[in-house]
C-alpha positions in Angstrom: -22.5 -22.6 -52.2 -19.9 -21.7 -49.5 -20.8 -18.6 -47.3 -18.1 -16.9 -45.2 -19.2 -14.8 -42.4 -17.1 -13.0 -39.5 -17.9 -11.2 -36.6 -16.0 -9.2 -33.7 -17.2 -10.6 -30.6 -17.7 -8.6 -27.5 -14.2 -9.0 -25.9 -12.5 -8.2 -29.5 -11.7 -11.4 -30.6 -12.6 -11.9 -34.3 -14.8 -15.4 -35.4 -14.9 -16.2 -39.0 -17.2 -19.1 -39.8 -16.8 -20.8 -43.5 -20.1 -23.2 -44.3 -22.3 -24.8 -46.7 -25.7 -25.3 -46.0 -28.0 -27.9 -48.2 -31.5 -29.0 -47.8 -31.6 -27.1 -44.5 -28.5 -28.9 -43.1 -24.7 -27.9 -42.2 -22.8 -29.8 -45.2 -19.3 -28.0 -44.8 -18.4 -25.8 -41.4 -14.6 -24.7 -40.7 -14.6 -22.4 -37.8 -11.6 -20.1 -37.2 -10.2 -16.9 -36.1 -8.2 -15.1 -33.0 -9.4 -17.2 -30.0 -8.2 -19.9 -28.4 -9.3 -23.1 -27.4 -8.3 -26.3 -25.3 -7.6 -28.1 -26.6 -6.6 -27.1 -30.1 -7.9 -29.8 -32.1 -11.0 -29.6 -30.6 -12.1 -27.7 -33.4 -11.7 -30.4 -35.8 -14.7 -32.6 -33.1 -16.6 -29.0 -33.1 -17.0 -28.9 -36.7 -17.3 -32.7 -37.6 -20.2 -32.7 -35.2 -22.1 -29.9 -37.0 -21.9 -31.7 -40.3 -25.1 -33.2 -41.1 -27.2 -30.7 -38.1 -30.3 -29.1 -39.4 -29.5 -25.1 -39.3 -31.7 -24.6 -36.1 -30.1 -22.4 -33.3 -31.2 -24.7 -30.2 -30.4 -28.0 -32.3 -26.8 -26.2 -32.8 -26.6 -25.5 -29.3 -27.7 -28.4 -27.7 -24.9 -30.1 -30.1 -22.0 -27.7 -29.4 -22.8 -27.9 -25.3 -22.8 -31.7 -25.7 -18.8 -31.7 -27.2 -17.7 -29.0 -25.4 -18.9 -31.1 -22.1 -18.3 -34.6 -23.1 -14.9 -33.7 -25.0 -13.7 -31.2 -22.2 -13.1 -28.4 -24.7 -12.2 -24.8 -23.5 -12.9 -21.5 -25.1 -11.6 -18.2 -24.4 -11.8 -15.5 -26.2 -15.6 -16.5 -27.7 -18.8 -18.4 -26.4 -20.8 -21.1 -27.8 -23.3 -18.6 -29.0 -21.0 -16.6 -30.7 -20.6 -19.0 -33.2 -24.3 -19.2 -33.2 -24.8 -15.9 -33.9 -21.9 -16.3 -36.9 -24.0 -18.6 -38.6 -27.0 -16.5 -38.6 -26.0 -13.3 -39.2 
């Protein structure tokens, strides 16, 4: 079953995270909202690399630092934890 969550993050910018979550694991993730990123499609690599991650904040983390540092992706606007924190609200 899909779940939609959205939060306001400190600096204003608004996160909404869509996602399906089976036997423990991200099956489905589309992250958007009022931020920006470098470069764009860098979400597309964010969310494929989710798919398939057990829903465990330092697994999710560990993942979302390796992307953002081995793909050279740029956010402003939100952190790596605030998408964190989206999923487990």
């Amino acid at each position: 079953m899909l779940k939609k969550k959205s939060i306001k993050v400190p600096n204003g910018k608004l996160l909404t995270v869509l996602y399906d979550v089976q036997d423990n694991k991200i099956r489905f993730i589309q992250v958007t909202g009022d931020f920006f990123m470098y470069p764009e499609e860098g979400i597309y690599t964010i969310e494929r690399r989710l798919q398939g991650i057990c829903m465990d904040r330092t697994q999710i983390r560990t993942v979302l630092q390796e992307v953002f540092l081995n793909e050279h992706i740029y956010l402003y606007g939100l952190t790596i934890d605030s998408i964190i924190d989206a999923l487990f609200l």
